[in-house]
C-alpha positions as CSV (number, residue, x, y, z in Angstrom):
1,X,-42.7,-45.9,-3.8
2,X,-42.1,-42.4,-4.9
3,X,-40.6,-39.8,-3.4
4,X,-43.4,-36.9,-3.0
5,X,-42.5,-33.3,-3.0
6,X,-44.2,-30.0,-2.2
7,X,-43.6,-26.9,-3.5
8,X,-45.1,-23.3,-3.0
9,X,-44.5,-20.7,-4.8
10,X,-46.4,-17.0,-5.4
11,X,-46.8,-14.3,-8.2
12,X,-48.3,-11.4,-9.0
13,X,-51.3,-11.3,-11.7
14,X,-50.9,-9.3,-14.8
15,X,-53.8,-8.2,-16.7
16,X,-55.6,-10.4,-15.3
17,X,-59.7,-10.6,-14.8
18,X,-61.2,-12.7,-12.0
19,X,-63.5,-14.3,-14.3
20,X,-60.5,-16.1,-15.7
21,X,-59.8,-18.2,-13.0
22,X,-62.6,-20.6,-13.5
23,X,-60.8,-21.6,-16.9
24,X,-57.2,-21.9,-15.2
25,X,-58.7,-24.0,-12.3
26,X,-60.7,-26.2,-14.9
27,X,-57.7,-26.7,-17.2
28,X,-55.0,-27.3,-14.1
29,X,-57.6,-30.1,-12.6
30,X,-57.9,-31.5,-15.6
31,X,-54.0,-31.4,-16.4
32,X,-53.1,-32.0,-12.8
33,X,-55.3,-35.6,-13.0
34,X,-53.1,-36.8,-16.1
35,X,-50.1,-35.6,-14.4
36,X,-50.7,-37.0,-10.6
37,X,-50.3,-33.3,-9.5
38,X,-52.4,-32.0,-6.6
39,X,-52.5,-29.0,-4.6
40,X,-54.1,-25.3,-3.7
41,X,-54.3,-22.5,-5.6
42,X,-55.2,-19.2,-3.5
43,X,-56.0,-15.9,-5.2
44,X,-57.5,-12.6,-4.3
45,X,-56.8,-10.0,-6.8
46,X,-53.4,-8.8,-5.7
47,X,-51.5,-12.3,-5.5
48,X,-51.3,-15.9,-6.7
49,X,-50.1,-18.2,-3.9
50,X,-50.2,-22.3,-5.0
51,X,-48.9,-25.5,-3.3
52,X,-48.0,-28.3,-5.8
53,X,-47.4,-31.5,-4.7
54,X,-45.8,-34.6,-7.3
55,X,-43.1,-36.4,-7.9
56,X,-39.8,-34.4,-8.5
57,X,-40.1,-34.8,-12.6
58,X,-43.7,-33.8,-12.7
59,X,-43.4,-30.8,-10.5
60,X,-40.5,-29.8,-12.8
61,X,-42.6,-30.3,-15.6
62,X,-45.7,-28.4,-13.9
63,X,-43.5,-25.8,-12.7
64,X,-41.7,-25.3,-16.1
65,X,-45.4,-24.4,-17.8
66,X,-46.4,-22.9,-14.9
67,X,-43.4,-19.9,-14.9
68,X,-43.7,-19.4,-18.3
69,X,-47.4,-18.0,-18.2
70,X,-47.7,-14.4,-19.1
71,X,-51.1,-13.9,-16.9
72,X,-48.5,-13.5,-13.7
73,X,-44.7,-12.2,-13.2
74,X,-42.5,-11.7,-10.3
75,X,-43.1,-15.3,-9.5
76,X,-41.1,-16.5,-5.8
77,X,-40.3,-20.0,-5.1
78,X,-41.4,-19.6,-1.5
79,X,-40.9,-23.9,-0.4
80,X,-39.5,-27.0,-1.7
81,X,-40.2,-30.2,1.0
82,X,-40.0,-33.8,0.9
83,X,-43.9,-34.8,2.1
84,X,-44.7,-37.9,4.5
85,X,-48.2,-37.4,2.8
86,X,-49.9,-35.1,0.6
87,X,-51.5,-32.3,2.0
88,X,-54.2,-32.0,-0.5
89,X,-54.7,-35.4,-1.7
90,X,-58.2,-35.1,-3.1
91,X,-57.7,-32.4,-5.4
92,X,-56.2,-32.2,-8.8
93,X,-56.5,-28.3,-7.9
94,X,-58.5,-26.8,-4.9
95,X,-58.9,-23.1,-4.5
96,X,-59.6,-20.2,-2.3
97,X,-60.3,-17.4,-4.8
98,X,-61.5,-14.6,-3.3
99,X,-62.3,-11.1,-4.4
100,X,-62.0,-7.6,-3.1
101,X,-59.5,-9.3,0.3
102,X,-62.1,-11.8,1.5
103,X,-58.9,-13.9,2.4
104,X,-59.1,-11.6,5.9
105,X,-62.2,-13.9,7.0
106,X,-60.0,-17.2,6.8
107,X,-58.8,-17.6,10.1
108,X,-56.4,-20.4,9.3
109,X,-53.3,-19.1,11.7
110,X,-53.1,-16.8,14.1
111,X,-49.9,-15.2,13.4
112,X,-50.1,-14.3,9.7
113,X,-52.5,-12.3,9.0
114,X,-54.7,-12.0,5.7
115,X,-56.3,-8.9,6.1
116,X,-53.1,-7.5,3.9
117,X,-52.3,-10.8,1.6
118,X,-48.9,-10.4,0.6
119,X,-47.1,-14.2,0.5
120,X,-44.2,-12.9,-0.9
121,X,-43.6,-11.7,2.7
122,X,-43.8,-15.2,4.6
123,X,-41.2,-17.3,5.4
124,X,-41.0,-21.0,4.7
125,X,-42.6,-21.6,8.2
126,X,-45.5,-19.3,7.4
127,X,-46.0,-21.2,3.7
128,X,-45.9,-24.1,5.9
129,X,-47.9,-23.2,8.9
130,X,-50.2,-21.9,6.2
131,X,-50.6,-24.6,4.0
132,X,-50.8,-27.3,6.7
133,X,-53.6,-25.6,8.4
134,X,-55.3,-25.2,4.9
135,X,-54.9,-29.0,4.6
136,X,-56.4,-30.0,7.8
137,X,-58.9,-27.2,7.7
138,X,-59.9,-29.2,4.1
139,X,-59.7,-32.6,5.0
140,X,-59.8,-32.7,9.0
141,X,-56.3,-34.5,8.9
142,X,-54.2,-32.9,12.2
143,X,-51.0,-35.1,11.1
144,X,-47.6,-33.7,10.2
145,X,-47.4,-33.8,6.9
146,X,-44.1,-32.2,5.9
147,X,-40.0,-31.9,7.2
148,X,-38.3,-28.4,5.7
149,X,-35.3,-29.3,3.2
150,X,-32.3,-27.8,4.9
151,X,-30.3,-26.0,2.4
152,X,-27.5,-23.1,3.1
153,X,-27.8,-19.6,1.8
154,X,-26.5,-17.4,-0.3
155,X,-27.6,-14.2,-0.7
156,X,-25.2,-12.8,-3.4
157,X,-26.1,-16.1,-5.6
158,X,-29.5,-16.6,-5.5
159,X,-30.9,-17.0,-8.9
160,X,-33.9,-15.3,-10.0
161,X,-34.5,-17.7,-12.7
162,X,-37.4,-19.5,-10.3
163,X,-37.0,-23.0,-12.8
164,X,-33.5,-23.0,-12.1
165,X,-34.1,-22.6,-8.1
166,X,-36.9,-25.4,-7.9
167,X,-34.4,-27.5,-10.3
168,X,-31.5,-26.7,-7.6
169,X,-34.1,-28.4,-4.3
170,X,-35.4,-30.7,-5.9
171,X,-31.6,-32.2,-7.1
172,X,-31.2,-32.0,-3.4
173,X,-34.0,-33.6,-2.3
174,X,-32.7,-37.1,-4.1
């Protein structure tokens, strides 16, 4: 069996009209399928924030295409995790797109809150916390799903290149 991983990362949009993401979410589920990729894509004007979950080589692959997409910039690696399960297992690519900060009606958990959507300030428990209540909100599923991949930090070396980090978790993952 394959090892499954999860990653989130966010970014910001750049030029960027709302009406586009009915293209990006058509061509990811269609891409995604072929790949074996699934996962969440949540957007709402000011930030991108997406889960993808695969196998190491096809999150690479994803991720690679992914970070080199001038519609968004300043893109984070938020999470890399080994997963028990998939969290969103039906989906080539679900969504919560929102416009104008509807996010602040999701009440998915109580200690982040969406009135102010900014991912790029949670930590890997609030991507977690986040994404797992997403997943059981989605398919009813109240399992753990997910164990945080212990790594030690660096400040001074931390590379900005966000290929290069997912390629330095997911080595460690193996």
């Amino acid at each position: 069996m394959s090892t499954i991983v999860g990653i989130a990362y966010c970014s910001r949009p750049v030029s960027f009209s709302f009406e586009q993401t009915d293209d990006i979410l058509a061509v990811s589920r269609a891409n995604n399928a072929r790949a074996g990729i699934t996962g969440a894509l949540i957007y709402d004007n000011t930030a991108f924030l997406q889960a993808l979950e695969g196998t190491p080589e096809e999150i690479r692959a994803v991720f690679n295409r992914i970070s080199r997409d001038s519609r968004h910039t300043g893109i984070r690696l938020l999470s890399v995790r080994k997963l028990q399960d998939r969290l969103f297992p039906d989906w080539s690519m679900t969504a919560a797109v929102t416009q104008d900060q509807t996010l602040r009606g999701l009440k998915l958990v109580p200690h982040l809150s969406l009135v102010r959507f900014n991912p790029f300030a949670w930590s890997d428990a609030d991507v977690s916390d986040f994404m797992n209540a997403l997943s059981d909100y989605l398919t009813r599923r109240p399992a753990p799903k997910s164990e945080p991949v212990t790594e030690s930090v660096s400040p001074h070396r931390v590379s900005t290149d966000p290929v290069a980090r997912l390629d330095r978790h997911l080595d460690r993952l193996s």
